[in-house]
C-alpha positions, 0 to 999 in steps of 0.5 A: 638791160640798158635803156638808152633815152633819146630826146623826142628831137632825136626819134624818127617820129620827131624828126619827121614832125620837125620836118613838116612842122618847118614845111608847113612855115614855109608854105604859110611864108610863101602863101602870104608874100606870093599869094596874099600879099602880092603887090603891096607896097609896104615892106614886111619882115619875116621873122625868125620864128616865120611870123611877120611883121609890118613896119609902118613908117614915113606916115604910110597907113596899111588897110585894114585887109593887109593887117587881117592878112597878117594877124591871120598868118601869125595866128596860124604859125603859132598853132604849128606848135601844137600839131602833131603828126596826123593833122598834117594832110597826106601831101605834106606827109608824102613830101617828108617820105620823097625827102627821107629816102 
């Protein structure tokens, strides 16, 4: 018998988690610029890991609202890492399977 090694990447389960481990960061993005952030005037970057970032210049200050907003965003991005497939909810399950077929 021949085993072929798949990398987790390559397995459906992984293609699935990848899946909505990357649903998940948009909705966070799109929960905070359209929900919690909405009407700030300060410029945030979105970086290529989904986190964001708030530049400071021309001597505006942030209170202290905006800055718990974005610490909390970070926060939750960077534990997307660690999830697997059963913390994800059933909608965001049923968004991969409408996705797939």
């Amino acid at each position: 018998m021949i085993f072929i090694s798949m990398k987790r990447d390559e397995t459906p389960s992984g293609k699935k988690l990848n899946f909505l481990k990357l649903n998940r960061k948009k909705e966070l993005v799109r929960k905070l610029l359209d929900i919690d952030l909405r009407g700030v005037d300060h410029k945030i970057y979105i970086t290529k890991a989904f986190k964001a970032d708030l530049t400071v210049n021309d001597g505006n200050w942030i209170t202290e609202k905006i800055r718990k907003i974005i610490v909390l965003h970070n926060y939750r991005i960077s534990r997307i890492k660690n999830l697997q497939v059963k913390d994800f909810t059933i909608k965001e399950i049923k968004a991969y399977q409408k996705q797939s077929l």
